[in-house]
C-alpha positions in Angstrom: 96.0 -101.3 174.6 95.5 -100.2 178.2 98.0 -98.9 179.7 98.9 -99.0 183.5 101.7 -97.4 185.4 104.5 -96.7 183.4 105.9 -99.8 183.2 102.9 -102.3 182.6 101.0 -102.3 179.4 97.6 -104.8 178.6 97.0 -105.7 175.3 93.8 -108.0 173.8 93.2 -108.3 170.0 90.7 -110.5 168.4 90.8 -111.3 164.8 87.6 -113.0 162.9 88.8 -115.7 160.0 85.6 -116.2 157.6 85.3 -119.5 155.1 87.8 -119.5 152.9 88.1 -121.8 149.8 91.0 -124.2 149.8 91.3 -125.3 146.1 91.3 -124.1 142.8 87.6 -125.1 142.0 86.1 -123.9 145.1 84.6 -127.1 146.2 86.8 -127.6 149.2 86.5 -124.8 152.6 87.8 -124.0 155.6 85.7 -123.3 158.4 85.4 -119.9 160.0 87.0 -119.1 163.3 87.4 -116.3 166.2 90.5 -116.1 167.8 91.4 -113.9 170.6 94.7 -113.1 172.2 96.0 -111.5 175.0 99.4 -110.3 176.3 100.8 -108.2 179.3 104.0 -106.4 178.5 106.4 -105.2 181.4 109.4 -103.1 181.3 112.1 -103.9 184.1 114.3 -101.1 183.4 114.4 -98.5 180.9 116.4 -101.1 178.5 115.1 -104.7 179.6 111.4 -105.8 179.3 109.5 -109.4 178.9 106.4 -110.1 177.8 103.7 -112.6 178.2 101.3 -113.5 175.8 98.2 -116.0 175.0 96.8 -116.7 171.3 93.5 -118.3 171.2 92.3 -118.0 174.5 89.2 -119.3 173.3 90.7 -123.0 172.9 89.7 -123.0 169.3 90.2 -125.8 167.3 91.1 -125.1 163.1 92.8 -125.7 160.3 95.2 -123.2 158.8 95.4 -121.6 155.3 98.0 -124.4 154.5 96.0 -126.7 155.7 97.7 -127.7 159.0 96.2 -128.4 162.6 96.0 -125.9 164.9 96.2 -126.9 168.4 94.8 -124.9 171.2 95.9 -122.2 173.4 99.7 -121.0 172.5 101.2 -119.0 175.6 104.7 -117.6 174.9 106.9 -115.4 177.0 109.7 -113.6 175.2 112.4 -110.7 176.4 113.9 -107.5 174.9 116.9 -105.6 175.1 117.0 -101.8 174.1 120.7 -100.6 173.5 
């Protein structure tokens, strides 16, 4: 987490998914992955900030645990209110 003036924060994580069996007998895996995500979090006023984020900046193309597709890069903005 860096953080910039008071009211900008900078945050990059990166998580490393190794194979990982996907039935019962062990015959069946899915492949391993490194994902990498960003997001920039900015507070407007002392009660009201957004955020901006990316998952898998790294376009990588996987299959989750449940054995679903993942496509690639997933941006999201979202906004909060403190009371």
């Amino acid at each position: 987490l860096l953080k910039m003036p008071e009211l900008i924060s900078f945050e990059v994580s990166g998580s490393y998914l190794g194979y990982r069996f996907s039935n019962n007998a062990g015959t069946k895996y899915i492949d391993q992955v490194f994902l990498l995500s960003s997001a920039v979090l900015i507070d407007i006023t002392e009660h009201f900030g957004i955020a901006a984020a990316a998952d898998n900046m790294l376009n990588q193309s996987y299959i989750d645990r449940l054995g679903f597709p993942v496509p690639g890069i997933e941006w999201s903005i979202k906004g909060s209110l403190n009371l």
